[in-house]
DRENDO-1510 file (C-alpha; in Angstrom, 1 decimal, always signed):
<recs>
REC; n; res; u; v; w
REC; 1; UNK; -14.2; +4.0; -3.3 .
REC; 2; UNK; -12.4; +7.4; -4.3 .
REC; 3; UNK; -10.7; +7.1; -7.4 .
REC; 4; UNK; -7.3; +8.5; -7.6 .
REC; 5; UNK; -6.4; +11.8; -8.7 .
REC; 6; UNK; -3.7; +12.6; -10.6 .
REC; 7; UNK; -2.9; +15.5; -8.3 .
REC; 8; UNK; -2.7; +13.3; -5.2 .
REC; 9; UNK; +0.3; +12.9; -3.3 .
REC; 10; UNK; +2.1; +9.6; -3.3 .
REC; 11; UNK; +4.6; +8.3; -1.0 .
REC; 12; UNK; +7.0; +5.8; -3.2 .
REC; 13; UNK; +8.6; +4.0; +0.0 .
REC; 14; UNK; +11.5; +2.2; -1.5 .
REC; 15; UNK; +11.4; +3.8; -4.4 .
REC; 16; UNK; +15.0; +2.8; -6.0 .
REC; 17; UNK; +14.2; -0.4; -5.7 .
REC; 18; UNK; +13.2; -2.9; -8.4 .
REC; 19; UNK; +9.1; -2.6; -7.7 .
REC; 20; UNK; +9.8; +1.1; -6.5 .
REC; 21; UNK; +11.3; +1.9; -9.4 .
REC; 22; UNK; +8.9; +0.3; -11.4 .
REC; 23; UNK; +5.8; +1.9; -9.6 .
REC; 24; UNK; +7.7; +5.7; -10.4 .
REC; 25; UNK; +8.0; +4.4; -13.7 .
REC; 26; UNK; +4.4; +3.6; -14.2 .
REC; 27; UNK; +3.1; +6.4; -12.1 .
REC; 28; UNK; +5.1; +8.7; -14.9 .
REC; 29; UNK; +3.7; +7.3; -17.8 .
REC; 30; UNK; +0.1; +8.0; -16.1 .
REC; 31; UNK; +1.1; +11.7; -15.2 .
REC; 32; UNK; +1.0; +11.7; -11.8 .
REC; 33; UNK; +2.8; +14.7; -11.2 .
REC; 34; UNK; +2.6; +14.4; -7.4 .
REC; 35; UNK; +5.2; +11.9; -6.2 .
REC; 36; UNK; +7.2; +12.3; -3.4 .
REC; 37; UNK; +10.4; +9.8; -2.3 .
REC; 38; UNK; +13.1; +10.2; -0.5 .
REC; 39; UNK; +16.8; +8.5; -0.5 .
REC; 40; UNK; +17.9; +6.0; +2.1 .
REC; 41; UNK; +20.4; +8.4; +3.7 .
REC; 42; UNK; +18.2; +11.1; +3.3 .
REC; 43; UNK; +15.4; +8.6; +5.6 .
REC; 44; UNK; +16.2; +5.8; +7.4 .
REC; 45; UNK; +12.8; +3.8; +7.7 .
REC; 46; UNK; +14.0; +1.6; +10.3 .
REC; 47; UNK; +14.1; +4.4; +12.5 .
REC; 48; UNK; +10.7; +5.6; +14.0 .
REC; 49; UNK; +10.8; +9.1; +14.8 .
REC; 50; UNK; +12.6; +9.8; +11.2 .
REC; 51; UNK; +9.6; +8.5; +10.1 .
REC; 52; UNK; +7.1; +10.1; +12.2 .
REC; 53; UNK; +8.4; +13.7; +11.3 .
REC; 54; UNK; +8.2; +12.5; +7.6 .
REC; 55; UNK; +4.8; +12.1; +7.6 .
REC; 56; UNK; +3.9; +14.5; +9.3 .
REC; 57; UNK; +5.5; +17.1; +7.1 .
REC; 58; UNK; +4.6; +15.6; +3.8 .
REC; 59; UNK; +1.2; +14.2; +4.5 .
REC; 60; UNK; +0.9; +12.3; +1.8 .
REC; 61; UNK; -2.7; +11.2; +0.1 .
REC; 62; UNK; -1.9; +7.5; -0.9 .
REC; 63; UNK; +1.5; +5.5; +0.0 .
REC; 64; UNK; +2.7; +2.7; -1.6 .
REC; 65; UNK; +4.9; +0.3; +0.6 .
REC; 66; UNK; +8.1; -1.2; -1.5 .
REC; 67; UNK; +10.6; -1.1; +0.8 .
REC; 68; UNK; +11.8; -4.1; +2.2 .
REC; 69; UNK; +15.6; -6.0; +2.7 .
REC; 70; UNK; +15.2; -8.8; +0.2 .
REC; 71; UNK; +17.5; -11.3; -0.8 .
REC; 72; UNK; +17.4; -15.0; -2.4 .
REC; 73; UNK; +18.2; -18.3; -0.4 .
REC; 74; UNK; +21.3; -18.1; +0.7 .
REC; 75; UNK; +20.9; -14.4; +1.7 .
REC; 76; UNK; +17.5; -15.5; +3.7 .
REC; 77; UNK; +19.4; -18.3; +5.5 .
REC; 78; UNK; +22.1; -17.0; +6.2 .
REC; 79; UNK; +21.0; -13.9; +8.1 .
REC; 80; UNK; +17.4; -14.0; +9.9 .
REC; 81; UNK; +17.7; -12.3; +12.0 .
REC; 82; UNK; +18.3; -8.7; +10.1 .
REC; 83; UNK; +15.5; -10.0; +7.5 .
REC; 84; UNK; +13.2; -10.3; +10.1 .
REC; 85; UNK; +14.1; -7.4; +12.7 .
REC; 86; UNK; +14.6; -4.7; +9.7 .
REC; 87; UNK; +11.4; -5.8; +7.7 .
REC; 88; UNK; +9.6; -5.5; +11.2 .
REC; 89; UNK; +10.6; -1.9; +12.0 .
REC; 90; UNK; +10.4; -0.4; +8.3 .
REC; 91; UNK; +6.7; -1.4; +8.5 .
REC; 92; UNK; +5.5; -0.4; +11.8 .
REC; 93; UNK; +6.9; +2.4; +10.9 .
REC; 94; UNK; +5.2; +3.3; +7.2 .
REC; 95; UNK; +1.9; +2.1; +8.3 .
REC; 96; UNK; +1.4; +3.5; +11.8 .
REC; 97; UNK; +2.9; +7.0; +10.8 .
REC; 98; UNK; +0.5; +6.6; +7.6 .
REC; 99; UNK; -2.6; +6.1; +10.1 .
REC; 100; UNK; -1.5; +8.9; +12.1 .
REC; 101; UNK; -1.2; +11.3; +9.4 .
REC; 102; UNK; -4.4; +10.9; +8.0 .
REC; 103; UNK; -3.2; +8.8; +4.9 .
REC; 104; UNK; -6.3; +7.7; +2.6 .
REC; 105; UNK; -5.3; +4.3; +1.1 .
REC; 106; UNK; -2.1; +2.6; +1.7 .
REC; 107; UNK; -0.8; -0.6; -0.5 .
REC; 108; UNK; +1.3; -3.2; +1.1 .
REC; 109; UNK; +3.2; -5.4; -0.7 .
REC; 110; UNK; +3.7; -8.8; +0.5 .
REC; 111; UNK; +5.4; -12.0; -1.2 .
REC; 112; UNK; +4.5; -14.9; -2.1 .
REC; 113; UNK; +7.0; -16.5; +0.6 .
REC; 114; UNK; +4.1; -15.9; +2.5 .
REC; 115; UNK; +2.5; -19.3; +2.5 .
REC; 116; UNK; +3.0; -22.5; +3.3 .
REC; 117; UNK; +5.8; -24.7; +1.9 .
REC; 118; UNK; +3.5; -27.3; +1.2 .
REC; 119; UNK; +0.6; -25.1; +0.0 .
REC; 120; UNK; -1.8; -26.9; -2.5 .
REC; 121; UNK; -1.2; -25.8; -6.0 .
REC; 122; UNK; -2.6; -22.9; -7.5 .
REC; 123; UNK; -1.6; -21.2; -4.0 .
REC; 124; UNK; -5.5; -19.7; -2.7 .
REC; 125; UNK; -5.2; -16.3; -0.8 .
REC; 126; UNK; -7.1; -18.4; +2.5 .
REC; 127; UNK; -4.0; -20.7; +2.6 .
REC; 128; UNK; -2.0; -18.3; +4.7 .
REC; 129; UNK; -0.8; -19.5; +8.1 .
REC; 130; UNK; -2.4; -23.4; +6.8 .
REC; 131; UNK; +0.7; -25.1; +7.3 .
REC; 132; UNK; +4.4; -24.5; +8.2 .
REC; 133; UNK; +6.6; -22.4; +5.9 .
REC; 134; UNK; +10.1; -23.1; +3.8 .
REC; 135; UNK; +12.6; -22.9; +6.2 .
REC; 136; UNK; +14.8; -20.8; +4.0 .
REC; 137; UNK; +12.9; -17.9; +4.3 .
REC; 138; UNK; +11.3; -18.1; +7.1 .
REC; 139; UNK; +12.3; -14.9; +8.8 .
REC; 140; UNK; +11.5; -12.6; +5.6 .
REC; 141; UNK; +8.1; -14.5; +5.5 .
REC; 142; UNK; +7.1; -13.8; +8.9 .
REC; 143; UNK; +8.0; -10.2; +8.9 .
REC; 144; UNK; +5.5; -9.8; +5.4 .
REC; 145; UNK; +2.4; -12.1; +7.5 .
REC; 146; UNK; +2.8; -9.2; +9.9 .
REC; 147; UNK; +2.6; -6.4; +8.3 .
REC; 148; UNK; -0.3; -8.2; +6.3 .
REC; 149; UNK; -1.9; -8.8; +9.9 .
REC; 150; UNK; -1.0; -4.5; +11.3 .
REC; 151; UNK; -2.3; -3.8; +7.6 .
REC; 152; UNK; -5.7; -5.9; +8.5 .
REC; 153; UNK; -5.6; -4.7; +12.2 .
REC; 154; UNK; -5.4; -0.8; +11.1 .
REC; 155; UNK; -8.5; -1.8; +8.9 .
REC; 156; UNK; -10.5; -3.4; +11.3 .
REC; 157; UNK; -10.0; -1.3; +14.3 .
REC; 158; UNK; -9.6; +1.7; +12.8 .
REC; 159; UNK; -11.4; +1.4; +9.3 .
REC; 160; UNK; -8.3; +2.5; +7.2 .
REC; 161; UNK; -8.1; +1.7; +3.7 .
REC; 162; UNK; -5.0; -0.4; +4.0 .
REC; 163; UNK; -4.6; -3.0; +1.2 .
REC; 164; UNK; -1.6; -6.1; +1.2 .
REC; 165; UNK; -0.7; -7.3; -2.7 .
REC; 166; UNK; +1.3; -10.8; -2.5 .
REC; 167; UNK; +3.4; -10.3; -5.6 .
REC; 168; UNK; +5.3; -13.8; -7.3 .
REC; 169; UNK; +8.8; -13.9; -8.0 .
REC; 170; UNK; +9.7; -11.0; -10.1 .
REC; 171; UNK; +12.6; -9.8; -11.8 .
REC; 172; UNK; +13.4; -7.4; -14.3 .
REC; 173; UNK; +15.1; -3.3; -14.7 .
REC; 174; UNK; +17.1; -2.9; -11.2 .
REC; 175; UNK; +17.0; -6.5; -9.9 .
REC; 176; UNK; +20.2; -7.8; -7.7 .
REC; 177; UNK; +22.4; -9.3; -9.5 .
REC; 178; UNK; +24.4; -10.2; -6.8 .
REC; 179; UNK; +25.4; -13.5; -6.9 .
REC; 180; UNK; +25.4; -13.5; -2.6 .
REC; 181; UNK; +22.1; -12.5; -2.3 .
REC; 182; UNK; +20.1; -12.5; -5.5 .
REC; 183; UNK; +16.7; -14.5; -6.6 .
REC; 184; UNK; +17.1; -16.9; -9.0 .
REC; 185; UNK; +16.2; -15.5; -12.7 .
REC; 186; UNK; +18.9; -12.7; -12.0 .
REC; 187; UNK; +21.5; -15.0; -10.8 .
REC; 188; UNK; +21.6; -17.0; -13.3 .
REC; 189; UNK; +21.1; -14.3; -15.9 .
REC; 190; UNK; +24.3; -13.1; -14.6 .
REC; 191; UNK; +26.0; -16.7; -14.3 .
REC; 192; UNK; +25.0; -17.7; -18.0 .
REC; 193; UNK; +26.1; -13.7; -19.4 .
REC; 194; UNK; +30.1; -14.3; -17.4 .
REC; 195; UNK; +29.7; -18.2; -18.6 .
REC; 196; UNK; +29.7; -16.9; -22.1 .
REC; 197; UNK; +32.1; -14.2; -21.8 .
REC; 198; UNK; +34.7; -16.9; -20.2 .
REC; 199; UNK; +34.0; -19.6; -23.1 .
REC; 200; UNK; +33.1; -21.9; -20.6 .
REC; 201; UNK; +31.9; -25.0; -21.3 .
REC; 202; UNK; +29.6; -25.7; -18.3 .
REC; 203; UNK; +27.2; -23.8; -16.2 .
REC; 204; UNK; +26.7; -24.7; -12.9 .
REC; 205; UNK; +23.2; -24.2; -11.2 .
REC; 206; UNK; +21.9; -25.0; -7.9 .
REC; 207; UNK; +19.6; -27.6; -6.9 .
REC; 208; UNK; +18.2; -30.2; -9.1 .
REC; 209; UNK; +16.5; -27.6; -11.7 .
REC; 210; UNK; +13.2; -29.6; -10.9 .
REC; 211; UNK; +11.3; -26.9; -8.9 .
REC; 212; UNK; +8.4; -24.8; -10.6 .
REC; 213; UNK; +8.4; -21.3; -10.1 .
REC; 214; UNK; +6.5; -18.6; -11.7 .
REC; 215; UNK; +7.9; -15.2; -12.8 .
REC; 216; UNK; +6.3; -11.7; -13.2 .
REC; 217; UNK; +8.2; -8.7; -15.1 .
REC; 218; UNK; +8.2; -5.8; -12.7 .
REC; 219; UNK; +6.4; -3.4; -14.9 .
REC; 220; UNK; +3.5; -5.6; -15.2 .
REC; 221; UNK; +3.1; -6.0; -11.0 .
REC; 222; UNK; +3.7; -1.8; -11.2 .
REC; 223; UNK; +0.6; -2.2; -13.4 .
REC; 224; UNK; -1.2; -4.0; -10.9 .
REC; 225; UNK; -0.5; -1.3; -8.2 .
REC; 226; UNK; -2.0; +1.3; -9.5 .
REC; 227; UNK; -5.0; -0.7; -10.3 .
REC; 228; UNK; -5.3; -2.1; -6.9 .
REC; 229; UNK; -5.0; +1.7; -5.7 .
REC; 230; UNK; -8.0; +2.6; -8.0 .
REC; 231; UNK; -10.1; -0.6; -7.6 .
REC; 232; UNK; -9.3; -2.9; -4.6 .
REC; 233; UNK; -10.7; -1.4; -1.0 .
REC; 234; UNK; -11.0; -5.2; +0.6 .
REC; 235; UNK; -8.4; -5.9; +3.8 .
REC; 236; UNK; -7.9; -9.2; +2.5 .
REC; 237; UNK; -5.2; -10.1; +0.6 .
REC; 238; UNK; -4.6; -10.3; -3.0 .
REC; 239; UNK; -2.2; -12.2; -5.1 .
REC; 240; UNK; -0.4; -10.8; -8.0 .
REC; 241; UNK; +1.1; -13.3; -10.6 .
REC; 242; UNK; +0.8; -14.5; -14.5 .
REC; 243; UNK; -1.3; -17.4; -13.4 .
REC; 244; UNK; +1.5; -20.2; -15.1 .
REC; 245; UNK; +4.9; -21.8; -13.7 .
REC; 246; UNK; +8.1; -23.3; -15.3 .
REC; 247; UNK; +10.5; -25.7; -13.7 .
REC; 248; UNK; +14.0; -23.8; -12.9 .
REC; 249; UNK; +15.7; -26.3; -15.4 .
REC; 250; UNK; +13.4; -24.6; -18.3 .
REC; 251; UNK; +14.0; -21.4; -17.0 .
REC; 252; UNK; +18.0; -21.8; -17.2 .
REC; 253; UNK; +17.6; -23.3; -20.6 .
REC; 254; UNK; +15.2; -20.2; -22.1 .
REC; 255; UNK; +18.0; -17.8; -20.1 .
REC; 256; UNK; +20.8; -19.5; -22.0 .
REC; 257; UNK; +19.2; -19.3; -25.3 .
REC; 258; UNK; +18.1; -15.0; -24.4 .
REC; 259; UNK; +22.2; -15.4; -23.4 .
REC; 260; UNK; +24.0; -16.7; -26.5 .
REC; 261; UNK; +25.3; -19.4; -23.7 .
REC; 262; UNK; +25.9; -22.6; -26.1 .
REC; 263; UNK; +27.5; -25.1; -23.5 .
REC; 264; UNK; +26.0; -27.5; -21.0 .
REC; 265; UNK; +24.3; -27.2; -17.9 .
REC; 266; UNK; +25.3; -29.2; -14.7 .
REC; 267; UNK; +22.9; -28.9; -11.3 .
REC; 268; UNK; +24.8; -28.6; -7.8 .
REC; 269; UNK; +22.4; -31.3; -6.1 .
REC; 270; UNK; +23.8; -30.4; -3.1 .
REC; 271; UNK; +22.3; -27.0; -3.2 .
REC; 272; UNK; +18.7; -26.7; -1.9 .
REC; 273; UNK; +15.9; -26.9; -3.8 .
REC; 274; UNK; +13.5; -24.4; -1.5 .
REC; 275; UNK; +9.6; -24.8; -1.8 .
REC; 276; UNK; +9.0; -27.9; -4.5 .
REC; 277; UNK; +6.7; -25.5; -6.5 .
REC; 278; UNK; +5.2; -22.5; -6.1 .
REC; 279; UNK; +2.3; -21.2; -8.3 .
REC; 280; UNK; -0.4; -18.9; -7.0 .
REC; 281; UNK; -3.9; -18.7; -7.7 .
REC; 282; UNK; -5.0; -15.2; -9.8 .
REC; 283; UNK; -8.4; -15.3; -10.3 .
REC; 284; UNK; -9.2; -12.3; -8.0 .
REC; 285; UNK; -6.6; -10.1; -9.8 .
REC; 286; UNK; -8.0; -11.5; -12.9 .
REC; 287; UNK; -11.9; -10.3; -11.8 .
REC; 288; UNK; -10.4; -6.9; -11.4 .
REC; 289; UNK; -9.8; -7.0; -15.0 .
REC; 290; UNK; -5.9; -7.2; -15.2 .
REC; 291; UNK; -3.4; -9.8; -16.9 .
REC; 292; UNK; +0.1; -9.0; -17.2 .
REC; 293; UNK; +1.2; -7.8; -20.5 .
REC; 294; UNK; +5.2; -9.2; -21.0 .
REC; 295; UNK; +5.7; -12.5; -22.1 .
REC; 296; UNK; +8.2; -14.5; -20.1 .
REC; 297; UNK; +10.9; -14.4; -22.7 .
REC; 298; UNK; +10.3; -11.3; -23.3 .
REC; 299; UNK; +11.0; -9.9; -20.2 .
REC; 300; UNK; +13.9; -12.0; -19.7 .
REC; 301; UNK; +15.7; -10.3; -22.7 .
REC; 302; UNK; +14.5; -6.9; -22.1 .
REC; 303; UNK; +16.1; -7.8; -18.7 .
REC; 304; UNK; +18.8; -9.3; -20.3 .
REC; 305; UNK; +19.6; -5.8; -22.2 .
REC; 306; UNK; +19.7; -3.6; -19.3 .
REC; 307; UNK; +21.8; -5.9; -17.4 .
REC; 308; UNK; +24.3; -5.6; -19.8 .
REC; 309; UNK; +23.9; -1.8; -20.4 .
REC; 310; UNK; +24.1; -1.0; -16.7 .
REC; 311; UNK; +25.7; -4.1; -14.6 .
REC; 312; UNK; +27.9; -6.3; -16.6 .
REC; 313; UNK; +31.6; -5.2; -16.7 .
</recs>
């Protein structure tokens, strides 16, 4: 294991992104000094010789693989096939150019879409590919189990240090609050904040609010990163999460309360529900000696804070 230096290079890909810009945040605070990123139309990751060149100007030490096209539900239904063919390309890309050029250690970071719907609770790395997935994310979950599978391939052909984190839900600084194609926590941070502006009376909120989900602030997975980059060396795959769930009808009711949103709360039953719970096993995260460090409520109003500062009209 080569510990990091804080002169090594590091390749942010998807760096203005939520975890990206997390990760730069975290990599600051540690005085890394190193970093290198560049802007979407400055490179295009999706294409393969844009790529190529990149790497092979920059060689970078260590790369950490954020970029993805992510979206909630609806976005995931609606359009498979761009979640699955632009997933596909930006990671061939990243981690055959980052073989090519000689890159020492690469992090990949999955999702925890990545298992089965019907996974037994606490989710266990070894359930992958145990069972069929949720249908409404299908496509985005079967471009991750890939580049989980070129990350293991690269390792076991080639011996490269490549390394695949499966991340929870997260939210936090930069999420999407997009009410088209955002997660959950962020849309209905948004939902309660305009409820409250409007004086409504009612919040509507899809599905039946019974599913448990677990969240992780962003700042505590960027954490995790860089302690994966120093400690983890093992191809298989290692999940990332606070180790405890909350139904989405608790959630709604803690965001209201972070909110100032006093009316009631009315579930769209029509609205899918997705996967019935989803909670994933930490102990090997845990072994590595790292818990996350922002509470859940917490988070949601430190969230709740830059939302307003830098989104809400």
């Amino acid at each position: 294991m080569q510990i990091m230096d804080k002169s090594d290079k590091i390749f942010v890909a998807g760096h203005r992104g939520m975890v990206g810009s997390a990760v730069m945040r975290r990599l600051k605070t540690q005085a890394f000094s190193n970093v290198v990123t560049r802007e979407r139309a400055q490179l295009d990751l999706t294409n393969e010789s844009a790529v190529a060149k990149f790497f092979e100007q920059e060689r970078p030490h260590i790369v950490l693989a954020a970029a993805a096209k992510v979206g909630g539900i609806k976005a995931n239904n609606d359009y498979p096939v761009e979640f699955l063919v632009e997933n596909l390309r930006i990671q061939n890309n990243v981690i055959r150019s980052a073989y090519e050029n000689g890159v020492r250690k690469l992090l990949f970071l999955g999702s925890s879409c990545i298992y089965p719907k019907f996974a037994p609770q606490p989710i266990l790395e070894s359930t992958l590919l145990s069972g069929p997935l949720e249908p409404t994310n299908e496509a985005y979950a079967i471009a991750k189990i890939a580049g989980i599978k070129l990350c293991q391939a690269f390792s076991r052909e080639y011996g490269a240090n490549f390394i695949s984190a499966m991340p929870t839900n997260l939210y936090g600084p930069n999420d999407n609050f997009d009410l088209e194609t955002s997660h959950v926590l962020a849309a209905l941070l948004r939902k309660a904040h305009e409820a409250k502006t409007r004086n409504d009376r009612k919040l509507v909120v899809w599905g039946t609010g019974k599913p448990r989900r677990e969240f992780l602030h962003v700042d505590d997975l960027a954490a995790a990163c860089l302690l994966l980059l120093e400690k983890y060396d093992s191809p298989e795959i290692i999940n990332v999460g606070c180790g405890e769930d909350i139904s989405i009808g608790e959630l709604a009711e803690l965001i209201c309360q972070v909110v100032g949103f006093d009316g009631q709360l009315a579930w769209d039953t029509t609205k899918p529900d997705g996967t019935p719970r989803k909670l994933l096993d930490v102990s090997k995260i845990r072994a590595l000696g790292w818990r996350p460090a922002i509470t859940l409520q917490d988070g949601i109003k430190a969230t709740y804070d830059w939302f307003v500062a830098n989104f809400a009209q």
